[in-house]
C-alpha positions in Angstrom: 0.3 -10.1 13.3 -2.4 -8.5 11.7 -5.3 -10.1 9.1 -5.8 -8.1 6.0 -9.5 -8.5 6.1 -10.6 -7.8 9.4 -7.9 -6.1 10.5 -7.7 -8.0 13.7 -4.0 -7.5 15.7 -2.5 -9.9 17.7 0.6 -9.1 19.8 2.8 -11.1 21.6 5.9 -9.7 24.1 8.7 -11.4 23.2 12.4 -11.1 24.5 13.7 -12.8 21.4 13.1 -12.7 17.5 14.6 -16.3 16.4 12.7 -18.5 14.4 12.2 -20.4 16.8 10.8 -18.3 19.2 8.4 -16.4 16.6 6.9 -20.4 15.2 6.0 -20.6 18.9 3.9 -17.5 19.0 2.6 -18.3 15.6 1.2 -21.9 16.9 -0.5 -19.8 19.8 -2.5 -17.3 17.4 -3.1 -20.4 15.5 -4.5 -22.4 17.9 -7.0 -19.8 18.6 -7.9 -18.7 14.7 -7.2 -21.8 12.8 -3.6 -22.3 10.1 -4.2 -19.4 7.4 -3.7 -19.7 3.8 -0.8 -17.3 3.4 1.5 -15.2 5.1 2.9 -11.8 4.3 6.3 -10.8 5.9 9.4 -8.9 5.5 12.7 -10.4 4.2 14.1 -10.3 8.0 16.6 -13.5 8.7 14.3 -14.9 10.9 11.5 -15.1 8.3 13.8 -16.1 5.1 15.4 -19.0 7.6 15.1 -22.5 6.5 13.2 -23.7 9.7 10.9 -20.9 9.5 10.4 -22.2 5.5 10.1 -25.4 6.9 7.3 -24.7 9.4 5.2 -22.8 7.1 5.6 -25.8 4.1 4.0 -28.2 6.3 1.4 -26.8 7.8 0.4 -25.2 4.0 0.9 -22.0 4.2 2.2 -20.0 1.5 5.1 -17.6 2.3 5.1 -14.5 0.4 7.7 -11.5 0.7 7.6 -8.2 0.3 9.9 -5.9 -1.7 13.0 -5.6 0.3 12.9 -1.6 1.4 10.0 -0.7 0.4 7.7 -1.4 3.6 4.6 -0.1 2.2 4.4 -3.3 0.6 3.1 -3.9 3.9 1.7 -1.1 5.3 -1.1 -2.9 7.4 1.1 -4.2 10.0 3.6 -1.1 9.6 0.9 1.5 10.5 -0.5 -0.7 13.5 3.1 -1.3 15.3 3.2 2.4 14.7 -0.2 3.1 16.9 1.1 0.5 19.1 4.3 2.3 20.1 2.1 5.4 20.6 0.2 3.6 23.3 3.4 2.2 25.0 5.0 5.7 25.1 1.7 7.1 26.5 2.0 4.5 28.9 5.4 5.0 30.3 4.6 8.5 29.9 1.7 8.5 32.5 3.1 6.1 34.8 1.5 3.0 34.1 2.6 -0.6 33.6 2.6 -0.8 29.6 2.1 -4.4 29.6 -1.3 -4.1 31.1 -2.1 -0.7 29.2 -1.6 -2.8 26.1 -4.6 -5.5 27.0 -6.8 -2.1 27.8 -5.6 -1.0 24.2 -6.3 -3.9 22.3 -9.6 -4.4 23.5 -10.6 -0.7 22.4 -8.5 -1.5 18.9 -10.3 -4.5 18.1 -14.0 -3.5 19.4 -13.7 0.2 17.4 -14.9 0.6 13.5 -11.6 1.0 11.8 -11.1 3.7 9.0 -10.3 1.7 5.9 -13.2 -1.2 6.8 -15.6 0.5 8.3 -16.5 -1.7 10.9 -15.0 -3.2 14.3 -12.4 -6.0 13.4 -13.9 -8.6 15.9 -17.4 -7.9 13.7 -15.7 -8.9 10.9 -13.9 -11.6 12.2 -16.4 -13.1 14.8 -20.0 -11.7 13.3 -20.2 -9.7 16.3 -18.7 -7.0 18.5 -16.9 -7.8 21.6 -18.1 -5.2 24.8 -16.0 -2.8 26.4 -16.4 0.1 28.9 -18.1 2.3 26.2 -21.5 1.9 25.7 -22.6 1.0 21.8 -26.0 1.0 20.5 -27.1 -2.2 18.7 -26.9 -1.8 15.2 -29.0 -4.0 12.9 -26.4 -4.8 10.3 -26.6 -8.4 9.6 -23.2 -11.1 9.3 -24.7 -11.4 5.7 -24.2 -7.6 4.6 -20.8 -7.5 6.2 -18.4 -8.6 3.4 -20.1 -6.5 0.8 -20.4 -3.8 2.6 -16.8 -3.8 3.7 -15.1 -4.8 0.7 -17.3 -1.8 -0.9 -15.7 0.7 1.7 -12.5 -0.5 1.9 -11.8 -0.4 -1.2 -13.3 3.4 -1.8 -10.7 4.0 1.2 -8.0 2.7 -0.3 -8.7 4.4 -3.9 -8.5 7.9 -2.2 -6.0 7.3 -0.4 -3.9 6.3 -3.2 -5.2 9.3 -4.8 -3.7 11.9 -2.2 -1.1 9.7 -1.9 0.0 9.9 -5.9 -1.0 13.8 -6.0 1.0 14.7 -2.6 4.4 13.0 -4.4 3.5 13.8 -7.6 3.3 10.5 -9.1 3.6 9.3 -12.5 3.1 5.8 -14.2 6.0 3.6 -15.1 7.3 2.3 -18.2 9.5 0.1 -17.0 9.3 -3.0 -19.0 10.5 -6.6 -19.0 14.0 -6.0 -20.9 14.8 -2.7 -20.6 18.3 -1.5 -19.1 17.7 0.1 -15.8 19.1 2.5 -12.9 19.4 1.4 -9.5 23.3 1.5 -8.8 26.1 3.1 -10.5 26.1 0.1 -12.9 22.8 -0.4 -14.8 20.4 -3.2 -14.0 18.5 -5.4 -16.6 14.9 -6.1 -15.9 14.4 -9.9 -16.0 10.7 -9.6 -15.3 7.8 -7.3 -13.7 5.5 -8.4 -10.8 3.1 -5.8 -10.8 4.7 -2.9 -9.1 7.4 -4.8 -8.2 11.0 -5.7 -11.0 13.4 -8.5 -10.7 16.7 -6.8 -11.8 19.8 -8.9 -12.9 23.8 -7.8 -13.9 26.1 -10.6 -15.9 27.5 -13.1 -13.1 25.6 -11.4 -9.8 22.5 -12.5 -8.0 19.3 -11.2 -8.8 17.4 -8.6 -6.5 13.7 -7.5 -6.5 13.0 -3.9 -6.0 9.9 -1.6 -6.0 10.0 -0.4 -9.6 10.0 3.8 -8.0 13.1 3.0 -6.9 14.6 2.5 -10.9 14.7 4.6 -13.8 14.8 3.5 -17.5 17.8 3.9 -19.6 16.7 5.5 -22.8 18.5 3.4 -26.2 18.8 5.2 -29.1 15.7 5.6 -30.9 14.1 7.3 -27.6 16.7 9.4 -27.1 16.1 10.5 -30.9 12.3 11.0 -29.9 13.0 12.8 -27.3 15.4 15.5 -29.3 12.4 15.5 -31.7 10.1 16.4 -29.1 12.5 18.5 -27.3 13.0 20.7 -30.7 9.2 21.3 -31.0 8.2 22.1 -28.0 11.2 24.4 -27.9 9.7 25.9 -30.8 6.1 26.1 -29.4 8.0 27.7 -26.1 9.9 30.0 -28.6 6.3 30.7 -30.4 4.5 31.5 -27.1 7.6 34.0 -26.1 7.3 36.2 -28.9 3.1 35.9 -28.6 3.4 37.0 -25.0 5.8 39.6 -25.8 3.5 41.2 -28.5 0.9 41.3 -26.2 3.1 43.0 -23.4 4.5 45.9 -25.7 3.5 49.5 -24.1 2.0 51.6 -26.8 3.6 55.2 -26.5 1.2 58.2 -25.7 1.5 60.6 -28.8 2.3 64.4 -27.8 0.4 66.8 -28.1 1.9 70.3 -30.2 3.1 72.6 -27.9 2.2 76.8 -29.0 3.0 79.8 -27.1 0.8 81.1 -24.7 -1.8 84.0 -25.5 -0.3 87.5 -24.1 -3.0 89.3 -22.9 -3.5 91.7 -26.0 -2.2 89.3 -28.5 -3.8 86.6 -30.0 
């Protein structure tokens, strides 16, 4: 479990992922941190399970899912059981008991600024640092200046790292729209409605399914398809246009030659 503002982990070994034996872990954390105000999980059985539902409903939490495969949705708690796992390996690697290594871990995690906040989760969450083997200096930041100066930096963090992100794959806004007849499977999709990056897509007589809207691709109706021969034709014209330009400007001019005589003999001229 990770919170989205402070980015403060908890972990909990378990031998078993039922419902049951995750709402026991839950009450734990919740004990200790107080009932939050919503939950963000994957659409795993154990967290689409009525007595999971149940749970949640009455102690007022609201239960909201992610797009099924597309974990980034989610990426908070996806990148930190990924840092986890490298500690465990580590662990086993050198020898050690990973279950202990993963208390020494923790405490580093949640005492060291993070990237995206800019400060040590337990400042964020506590409105102070907890102390560890490494010696900090005492900063003079106040509780006061903490959410404005972490909402600031996160969300410069974020910006550019969308921005690699988008130039890296070459990104390029959607115009998927409520309506339109979509590609996801062989047979075409119609989108019932759009949830920011996210589509609800629905066939006659079959269930409907929410999907990351990357993941679809519009069907063009008749009038684009006639735009799209329009555009097609001119710049096919342009490219034709440009062609002969650039050939012009590539044609070798031939040297002339210069008028041959024969030589002088010597007493003739």
């Amino acid at each position: 479990m990770v919170d989205t503002c402070s980015r403060w982990p908890e972990v909990h070994v378990m031998k078993s992922t039922t419902s049951t034996a995750i709402i026991k872990c839950t009450k734990t954390t919740f004990a200790t941190h107080g009932i939050p105000h919503e939950i963000v999980t994957d659409n795993g059985p154990q967290f689409t399970s009525a007595e999971f539902g149940t749970y949640l409903s009455n102690c007022g939490i609201v239960h909201r899912k992610v797009t099924p495969y597309w974990p980034q949705a989610n990426s908070e708690v996806e990148r930190f059981n990924r840092t986890v796992e490298k500690a465990i390996r580590a662990a086993n690697v050198e020898g050690k008991n990973w279950k202990e290594e993963l208390d020494v871990f923790l405490l580093n995690y949640r005492s060291t600024p993070h990237c995206t906040t800019g400060k040590p989760p337990a400042v964020l969450l506590f409105g102070r640092n907890i102390r560890n083997k490494i010696p900090v200096p005492p900063t003079s930041t106040t509780a006061d200046d903490i959410p404005v100066t972490v909402r600031q930096h996160d969300r410069e963090r974020k910006e550019k790292i969308k921005s690699y992100a988008d130039d890296h794959n070459r990104a390029s806004s959607s115009d998927v729209k409520k309506g339109d007849t979509t590609t996801y499977d062989p047979k075409p999709y119609i989108v019932e409605e759009k949830k920011g990056p996210s589509v609800l897509l629905k066939r006659p007589f079959e269930r409907q399914i929410m999907r990351n809207e990357s993941m679809t691709r519009k069907i063009p109706d008749g009038k684009d398809v006639a735009d799209a021969k329009k555009r097609g034709l001119q710049n096919c014209g342009q490219q034709v246009s440009e062609e002969k330009k650039h050939e012009k400007q590539n044609e070798v001019s031939i040297r002339p030659k210069r008028a041959r005589q024969p030589p002088d003999y010597y007493g003739q001229s």
